[in-house]
C-alpha positions in Angstrom: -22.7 -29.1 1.9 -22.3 -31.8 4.9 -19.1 -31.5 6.9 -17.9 -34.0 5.6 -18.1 -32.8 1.5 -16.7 -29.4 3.0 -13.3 -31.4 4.5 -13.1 -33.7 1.0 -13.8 -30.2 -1.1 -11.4 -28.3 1.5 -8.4 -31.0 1.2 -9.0 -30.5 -3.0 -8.8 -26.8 -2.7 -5.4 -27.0 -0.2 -4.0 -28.9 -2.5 -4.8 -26.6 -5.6 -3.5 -23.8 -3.1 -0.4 -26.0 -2.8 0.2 -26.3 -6.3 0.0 -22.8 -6.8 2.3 -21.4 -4.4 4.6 -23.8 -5.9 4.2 -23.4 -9.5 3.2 -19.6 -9.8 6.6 -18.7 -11.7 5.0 -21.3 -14.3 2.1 -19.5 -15.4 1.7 -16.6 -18.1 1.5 -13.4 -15.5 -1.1 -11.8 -16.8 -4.2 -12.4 -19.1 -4.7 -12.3 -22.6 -8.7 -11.8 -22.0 -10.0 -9.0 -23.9 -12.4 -6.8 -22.1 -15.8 -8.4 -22.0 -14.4 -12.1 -22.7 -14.6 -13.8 -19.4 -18.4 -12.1 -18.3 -19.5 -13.4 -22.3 -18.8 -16.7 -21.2 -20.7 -16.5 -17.4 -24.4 -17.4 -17.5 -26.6 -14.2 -17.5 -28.7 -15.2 -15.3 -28.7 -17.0 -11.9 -28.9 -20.8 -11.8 -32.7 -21.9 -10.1 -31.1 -24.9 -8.9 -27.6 -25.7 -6.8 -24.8 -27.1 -8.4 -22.2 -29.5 -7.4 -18.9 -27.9 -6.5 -17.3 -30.4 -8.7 -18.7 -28.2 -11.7 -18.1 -24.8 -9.8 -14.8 -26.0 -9.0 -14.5 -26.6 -12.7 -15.3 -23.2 -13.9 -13.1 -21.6 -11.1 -9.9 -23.6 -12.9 -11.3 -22.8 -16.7 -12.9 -19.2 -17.0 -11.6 -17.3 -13.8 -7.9 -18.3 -13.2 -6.7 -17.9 -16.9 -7.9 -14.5 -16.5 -6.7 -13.3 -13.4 -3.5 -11.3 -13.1 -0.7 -13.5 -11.2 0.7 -10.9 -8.4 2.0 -14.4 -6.8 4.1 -14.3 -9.7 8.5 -14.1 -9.2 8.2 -12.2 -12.3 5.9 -9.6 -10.9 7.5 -6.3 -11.1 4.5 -4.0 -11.4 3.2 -1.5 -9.0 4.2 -2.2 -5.6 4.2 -6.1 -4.0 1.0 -7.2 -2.9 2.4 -10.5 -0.7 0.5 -13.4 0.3 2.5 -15.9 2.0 1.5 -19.3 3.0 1.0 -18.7 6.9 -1.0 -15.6 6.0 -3.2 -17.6 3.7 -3.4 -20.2 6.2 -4.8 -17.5 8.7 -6.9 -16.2 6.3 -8.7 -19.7 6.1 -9.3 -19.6 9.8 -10.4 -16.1 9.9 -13.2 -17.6 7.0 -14.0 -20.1 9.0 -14.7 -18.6 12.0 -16.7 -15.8 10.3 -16.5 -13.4 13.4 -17.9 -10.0 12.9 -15.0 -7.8 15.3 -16.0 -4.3 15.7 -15.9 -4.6 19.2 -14.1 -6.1 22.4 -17.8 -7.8 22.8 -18.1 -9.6 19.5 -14.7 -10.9 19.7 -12.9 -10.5 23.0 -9.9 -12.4 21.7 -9.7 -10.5 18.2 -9.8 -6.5 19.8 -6.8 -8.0 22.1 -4.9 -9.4 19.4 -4.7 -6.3 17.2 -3.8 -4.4 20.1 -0.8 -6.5 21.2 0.2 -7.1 17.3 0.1 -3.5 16.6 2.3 -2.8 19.4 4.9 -5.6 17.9 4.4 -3.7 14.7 5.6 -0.4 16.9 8.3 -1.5 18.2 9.8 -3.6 15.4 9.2 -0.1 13.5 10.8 2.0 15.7 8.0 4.2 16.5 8.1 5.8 20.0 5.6 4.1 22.7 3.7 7.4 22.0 2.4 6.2 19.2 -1.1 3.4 19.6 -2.2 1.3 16.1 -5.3 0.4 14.7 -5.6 -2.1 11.9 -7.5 -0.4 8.4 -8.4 -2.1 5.7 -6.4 0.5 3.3 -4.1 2.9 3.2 -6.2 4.7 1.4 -9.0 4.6 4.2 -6.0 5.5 7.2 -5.7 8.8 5.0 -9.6 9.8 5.0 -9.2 9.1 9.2 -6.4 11.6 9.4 -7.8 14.4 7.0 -10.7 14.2 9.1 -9.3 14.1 12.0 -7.3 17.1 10.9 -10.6 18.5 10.0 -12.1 18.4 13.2 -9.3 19.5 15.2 -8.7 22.5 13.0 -12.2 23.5 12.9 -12.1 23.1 17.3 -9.2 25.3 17.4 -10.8 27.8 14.9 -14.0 27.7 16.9 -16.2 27.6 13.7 -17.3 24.2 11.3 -16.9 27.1 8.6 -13.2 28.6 8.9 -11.8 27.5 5.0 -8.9 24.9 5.6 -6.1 24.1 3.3 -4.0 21.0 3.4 -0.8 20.2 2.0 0.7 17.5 -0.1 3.6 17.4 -2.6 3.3 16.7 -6.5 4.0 13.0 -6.0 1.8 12.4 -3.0 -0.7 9.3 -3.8 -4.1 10.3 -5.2 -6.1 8.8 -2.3 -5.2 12.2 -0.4 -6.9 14.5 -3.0 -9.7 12.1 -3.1 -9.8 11.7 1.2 -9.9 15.6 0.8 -13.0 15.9 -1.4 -14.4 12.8 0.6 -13.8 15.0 3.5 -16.1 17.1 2.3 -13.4 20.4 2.2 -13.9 20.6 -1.7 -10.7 19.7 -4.2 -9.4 23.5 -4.1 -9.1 23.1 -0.4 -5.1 21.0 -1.5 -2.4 23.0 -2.0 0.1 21.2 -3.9 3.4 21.8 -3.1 6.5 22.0 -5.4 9.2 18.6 -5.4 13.4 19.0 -5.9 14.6 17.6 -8.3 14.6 13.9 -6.4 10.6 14.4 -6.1 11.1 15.2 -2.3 8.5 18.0 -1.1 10.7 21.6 -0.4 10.3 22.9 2.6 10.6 26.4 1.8 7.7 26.3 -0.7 5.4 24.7 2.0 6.2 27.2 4.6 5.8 29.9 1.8 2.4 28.8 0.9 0.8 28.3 4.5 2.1 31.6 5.1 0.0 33.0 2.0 -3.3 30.6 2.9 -3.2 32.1 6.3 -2.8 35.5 5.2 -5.7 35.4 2.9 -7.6 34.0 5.7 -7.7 30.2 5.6 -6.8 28.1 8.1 -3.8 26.1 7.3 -5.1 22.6 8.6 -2.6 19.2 7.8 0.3 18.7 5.8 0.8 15.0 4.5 5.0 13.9 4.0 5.6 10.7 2.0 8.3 8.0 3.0 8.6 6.3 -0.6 6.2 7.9 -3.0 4.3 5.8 -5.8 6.3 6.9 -8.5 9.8 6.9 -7.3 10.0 6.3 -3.8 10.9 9.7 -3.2 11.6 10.8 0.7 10.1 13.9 1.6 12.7 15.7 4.4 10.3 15.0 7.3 12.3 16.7 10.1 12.2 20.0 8.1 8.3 19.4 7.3 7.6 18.3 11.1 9.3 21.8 12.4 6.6 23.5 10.3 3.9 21.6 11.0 4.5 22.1 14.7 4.7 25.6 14.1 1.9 26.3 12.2 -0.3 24.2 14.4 -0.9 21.7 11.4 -1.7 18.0 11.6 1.0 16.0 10.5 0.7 12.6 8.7 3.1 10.8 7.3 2.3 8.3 4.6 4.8 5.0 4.1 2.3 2.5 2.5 4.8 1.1 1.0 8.1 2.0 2.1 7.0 1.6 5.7 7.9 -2.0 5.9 11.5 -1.1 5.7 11.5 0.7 9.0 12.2 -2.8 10.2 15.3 -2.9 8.9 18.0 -0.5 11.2 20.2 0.7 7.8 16.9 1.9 6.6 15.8 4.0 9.5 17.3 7.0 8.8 15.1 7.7 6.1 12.0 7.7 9.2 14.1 9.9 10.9 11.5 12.8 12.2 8.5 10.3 11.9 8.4 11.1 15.2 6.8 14.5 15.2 4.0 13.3 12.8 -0.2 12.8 14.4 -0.8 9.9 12.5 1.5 7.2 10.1 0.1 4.6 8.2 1.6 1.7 6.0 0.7 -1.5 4.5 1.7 -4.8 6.0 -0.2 -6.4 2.5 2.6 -4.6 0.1 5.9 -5.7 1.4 5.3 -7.6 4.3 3.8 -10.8 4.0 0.7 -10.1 4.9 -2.2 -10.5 2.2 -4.6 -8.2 1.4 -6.2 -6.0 3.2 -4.2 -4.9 6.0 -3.4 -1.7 6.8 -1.3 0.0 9.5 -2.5 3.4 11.1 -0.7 4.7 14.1 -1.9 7.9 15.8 -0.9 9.8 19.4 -4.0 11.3 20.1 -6.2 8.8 19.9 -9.4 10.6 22.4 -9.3 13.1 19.3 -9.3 9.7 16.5 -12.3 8.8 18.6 -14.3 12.0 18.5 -13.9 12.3 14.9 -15.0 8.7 14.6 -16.9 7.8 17.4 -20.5 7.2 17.2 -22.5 5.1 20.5 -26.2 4.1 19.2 -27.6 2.5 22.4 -27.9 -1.1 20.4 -24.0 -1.3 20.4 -23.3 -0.3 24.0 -21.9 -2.5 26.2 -21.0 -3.0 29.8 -17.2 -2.8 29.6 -16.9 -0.6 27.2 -15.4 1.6 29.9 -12.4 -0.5 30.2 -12.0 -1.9 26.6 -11.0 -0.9 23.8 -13.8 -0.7 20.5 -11.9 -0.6 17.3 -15.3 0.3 15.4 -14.6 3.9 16.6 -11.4 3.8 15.4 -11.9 4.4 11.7 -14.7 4.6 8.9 -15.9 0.7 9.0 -18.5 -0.4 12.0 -18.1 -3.7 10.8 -14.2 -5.6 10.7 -12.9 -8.4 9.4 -10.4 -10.1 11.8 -7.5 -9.3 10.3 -5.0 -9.4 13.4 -4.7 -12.9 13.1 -3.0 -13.1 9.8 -0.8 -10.5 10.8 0.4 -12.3 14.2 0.6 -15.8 11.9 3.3 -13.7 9.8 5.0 -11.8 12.9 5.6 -15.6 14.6 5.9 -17.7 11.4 8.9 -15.6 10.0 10.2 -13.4 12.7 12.1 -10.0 13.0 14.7 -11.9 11.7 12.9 -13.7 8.9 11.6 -10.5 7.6 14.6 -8.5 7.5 16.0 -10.7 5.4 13.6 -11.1 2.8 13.7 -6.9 2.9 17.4 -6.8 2.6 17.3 -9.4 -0.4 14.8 -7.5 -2.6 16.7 -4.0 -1.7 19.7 -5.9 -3.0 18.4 -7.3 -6.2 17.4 -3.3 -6.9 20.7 -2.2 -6.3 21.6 -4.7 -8.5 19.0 -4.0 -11.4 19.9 -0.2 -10.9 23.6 -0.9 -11.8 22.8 -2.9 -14.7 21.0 -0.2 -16.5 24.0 2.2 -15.5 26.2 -0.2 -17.3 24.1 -0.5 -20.5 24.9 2.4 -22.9 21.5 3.9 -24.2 19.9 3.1 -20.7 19.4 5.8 -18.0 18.2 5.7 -14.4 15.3 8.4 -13.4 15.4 8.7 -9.5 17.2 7.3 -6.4 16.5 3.9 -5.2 16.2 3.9 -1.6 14.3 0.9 -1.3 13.1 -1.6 -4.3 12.5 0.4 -7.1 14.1 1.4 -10.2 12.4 3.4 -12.0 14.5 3.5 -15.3 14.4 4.3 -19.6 16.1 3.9 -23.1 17.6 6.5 -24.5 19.0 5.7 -27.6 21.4 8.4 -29.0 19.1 9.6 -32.0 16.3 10.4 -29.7 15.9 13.5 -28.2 14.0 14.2 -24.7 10.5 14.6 -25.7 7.8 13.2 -26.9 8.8 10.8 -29.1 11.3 9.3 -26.6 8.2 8.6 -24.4 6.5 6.7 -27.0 9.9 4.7 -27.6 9.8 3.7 -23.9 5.7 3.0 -24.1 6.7 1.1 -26.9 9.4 -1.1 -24.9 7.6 -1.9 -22.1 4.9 -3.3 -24.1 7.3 -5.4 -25.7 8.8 -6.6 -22.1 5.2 -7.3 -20.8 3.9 -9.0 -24.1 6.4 -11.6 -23.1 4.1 -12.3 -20.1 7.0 -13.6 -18.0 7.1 -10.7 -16.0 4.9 -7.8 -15.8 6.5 -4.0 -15.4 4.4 -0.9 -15.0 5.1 2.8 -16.2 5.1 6.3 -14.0 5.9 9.9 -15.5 8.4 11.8 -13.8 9.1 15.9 -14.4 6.8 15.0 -17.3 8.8 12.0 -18.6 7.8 8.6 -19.1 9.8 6.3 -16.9 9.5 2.4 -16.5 9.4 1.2 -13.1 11.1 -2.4 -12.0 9.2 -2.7 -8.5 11.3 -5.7 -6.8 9.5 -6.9 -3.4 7.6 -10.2 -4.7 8.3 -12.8 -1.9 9.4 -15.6 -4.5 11.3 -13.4 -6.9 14.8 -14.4 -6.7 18.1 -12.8 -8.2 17.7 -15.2 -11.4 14.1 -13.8 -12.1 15.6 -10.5 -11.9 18.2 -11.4 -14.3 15.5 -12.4 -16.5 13.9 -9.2 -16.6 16.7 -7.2 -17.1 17.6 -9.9 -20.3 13.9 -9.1 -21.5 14.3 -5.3 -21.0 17.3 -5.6 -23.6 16.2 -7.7 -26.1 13.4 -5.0 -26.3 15.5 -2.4 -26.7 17.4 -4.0 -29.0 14.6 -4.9 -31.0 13.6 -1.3 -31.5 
């Protein structure tokens, strides 16, 4: 492809990408592709001769995008957000373009230097204390394996031994990648100790401090304890001033995971549910969820960042450099040697909307839950599950010849079945104490009040349809 083709083929796609953004809410949200459909209708083998992008373009409009899942979508309710607004697509396009490889201040001066001033903005518009440095992970899922193993390695220092038997600790609702950073760890899946919830799915205090106390009596070494701010299910809070004080006490690493609730730290009538963030080693949340910033780009904030570096660090001579004494290498800053340049999407968001920009979009999708939440307090037959501290409701029907069991779980599977088969908007499910609960996950940058309207109209007519 000549420059030239590429500018003619680029224009085309910009304009598709136009269209798109504009006319997302247009679209069926998700697939009706049966498993195996869209690979039956791919060529098994590759073609011995190049094509013209005409034709690729083609099949790109035909067989993959009528079978992708629109989280562009206002009507996407499912999960948590996964934004990708235009000047973060736009950055994304550069970042392509350029193709740097930036594991290092010497492979891309300009890219190690962004981060580090971006992550900083990130700080401060967060409210961390200064005490705190960032590093930009792919995942929140990869942040976590960083801290368990750098909870690892500082437990097994202080214990003198790479043998001593350490526990962690993580409440009931904590996200799966910590059990799975634990067994990645290589500290075995009995090495989590899972700790009791209230009965707002917070972790209790008293039952972690209970069962360190028991670990370290039968001889293990009590090593990290991991609070949630705004856990998958429910958004629960875990107390983590009470949790700090016994980490702090118990000589435990402390992390403190806010993938998704983390954004919200930006806005000042949310801080209070930070509050005693400060004690924690290492916090991490996702920019790509509720903040404008496509996928992947992850958040990780530690204060003792020589120990990150000797649990991550490794210096073959064919990556040495001479300044690495006075820069900074993000490659030993987490699991990948190899990074994508993903500061620059980040500082297009930070400039293109603002502090003031984002705040608002924030404060609009935690309204529209409040909203939703006290619609389904209105409806007879319809019953909230949880609090709502940020923008999720997680919800069910209850109709008054059902009792609380089984069979009123299949009546809710049921309805939100009915809701999604509507493919206008797209909810997903959780189980809380054992109950099946739909969740109505606002934070879509598009979604406005009317599309929340929408799917509160849709949740009815299911339920009336029942």
């Amino acid at each position: 492809m000549t420059p030239d083709e590429f500018r003619a083929h680029a224009h085309e796609l910009v304009d598709w990408m136009a269209d798109y953004l504009a006319q997302a809410g247009n679209r069926p949200i998700t697939s009706t592709a049966a498993p195996g459909d869209i690979r039956a209708r791919l060529p098994a083998v590759p073609p011995d001769v190049g094509e013209p992008f005409s034709a690729i373009f083609r099949d790109f409009e035909q067989l993959i995008v009528p079978g992708m899942t629109h989280w562009n979508h206002p009507g996407w309710f499912a999960y948590f957000p996964a934004n990708s607004s235009p000047p973060s697509i736009l950055a994304e396009m550069l970042t392509a373009t350029m193709g740097a490889q930036c594991m290092s201040w010497n492979t891309s001066p300009a890219a190690t230097e962004l981060e580090q001033v971006v992550m900083d903005w990130l700080r401060q518009l967060s409210g961390l204390p200064d005490t705190f440095t960032g590093v930009i992970q792919d995942t929140a899922s990869t942040a976590t394996l960083v801290a368990i193993i750098s909870a690892r390695e500082r437990a097994r220092a202080r214990a003198g031994t790479s043998d001593a038997q350490l526990t962690l600790y993580a409440s009931g609702e904590s996200h799966s990648s910590i059990a799975k950073a634990v067994r990645l760890a290589g500290l075995g899946a009995g090495a989590l100790r899972v700790v009791p919830v209230d009965d707002v799915f917070a972790l209790q205090p008293a039952a972690l401090r209970a069962m360190i106390e028991a670990d370290r009596a039968a001889g293990m070494v009590p090593a990290c304890v991991v609070a949630t701010v705004g856990t998958t299910s429910s958004t629960a809070v875990d107390p983590l001033p009470a949790i700090g004080e016994i980490a702090r006490r118990n000589d435990l690493w402390f992390h403190v995971d806010a993938a998704y609730a983390g954004s919200a730290a930006l806005l000042p009538e949310c801080r209070h549910h930070f509050a005693g963030l400060e004690q924690a080693d290492s916090y991490v949340f996702n920019p790509h969820k509720w903040l404008m910033t496509n996928f992947d780009c992850t958040a990780y904030y530690v204060r003792d960042v020589p120990l990150l570096l000797r649990a991550c660090s490794i210096s073959p001579e064919y990556l040495r450099t001479a300044h690495d004494a006075q820069v900074v290498n993000f490659r030993d800053w987490g699991i990948q040697l190899g990074r994508r340049f993903r500061a620059l999407k980040l500082w297009f968001v930070l400039r293109s909307y603002g502090a003031d920009g984002l705040r608002a979009m924030l404060r609009k999708h935690i309204e529209y839950a409040v909203t939703f939440r006290a619609m389904v307090e209105r409806e007879p037959g319809f019953e909230v599950m949880a609090p709502s501290p940020f923008g999720l409701v997680c919800f069910r029907h209850h109709p008054a010849h059902l009792a609380d069991g089984a069979e009123l779980d299949r009546h809710n599977e049921r309805l939100l079945a009915r809701i999604n088969a509507s493919r206008r908007v797209y909810l997903t499910h959780t189980t809380l104490a054992g109950r099946y609960a739909i969740r109505m996950a606002i934070g879509q940058w598009q979604t406005s009040a009317e599309d929340v309207t929408t799917a509160w109209d849709l949740v009815r007519e299911a339920a009336a349809a029942a």
